[in-house]
N, C-alpha and C positions, 0 to 999 in steps of 0.2 A: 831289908825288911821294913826300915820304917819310909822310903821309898811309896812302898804297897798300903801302906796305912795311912799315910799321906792323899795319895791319889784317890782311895777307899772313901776319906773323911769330905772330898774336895766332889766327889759325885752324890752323897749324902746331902752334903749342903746344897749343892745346887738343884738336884731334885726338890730337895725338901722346899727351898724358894718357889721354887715352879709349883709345888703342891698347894703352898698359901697361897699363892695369887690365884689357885685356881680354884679354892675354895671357897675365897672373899668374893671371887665371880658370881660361884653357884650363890651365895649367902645374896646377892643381889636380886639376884633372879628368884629366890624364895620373896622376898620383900616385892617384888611386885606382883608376884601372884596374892599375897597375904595383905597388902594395902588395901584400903574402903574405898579411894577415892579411885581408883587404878580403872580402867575400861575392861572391857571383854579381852578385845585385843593385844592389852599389855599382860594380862593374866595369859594370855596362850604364849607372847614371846618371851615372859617369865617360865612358864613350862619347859619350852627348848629348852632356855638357857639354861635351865636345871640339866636336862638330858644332858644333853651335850656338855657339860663340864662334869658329871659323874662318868661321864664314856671319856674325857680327858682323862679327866682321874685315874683312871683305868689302868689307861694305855702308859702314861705317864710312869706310875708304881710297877706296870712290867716291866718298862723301859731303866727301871732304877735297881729291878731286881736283877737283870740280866744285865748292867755295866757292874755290879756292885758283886755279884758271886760267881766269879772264876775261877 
């Protein structure tokens, strides 16, 4: 049993890492869409970068949910 809750707490954690580094990404990518001094075109690769790390997010949190409930 503690085996199972071991292994449990050890995919917890490491998702969870993988969660903040992917949120301090998106957190970037707001920052440059929301800068004054920032271009047209930093504000659009600020966009993606948003996209694309809530669509990490995602896939990331199913990926956590499905190693994590067996």
């Amino acid at each position: 049993m503690s085996i199972l809750i071991e292994a449990y707490t050890r995919n917890l954690v490491f998702f969870g890492v993988i969660d903040v580094l992917i949120a301090l990404w998106c957190l970037y990518g707001l920052t440059k869409i929301i800068d004054h001094q920032s271009t047209k075109s930093d504000r659009i690769k600020g966009i993606g970068i948003v996209i694309v790390a809530i669509i990490l997010l995602l896939i990331v949190n199913l990926l956590a949910i499905h190693f994590t409930h067996k």
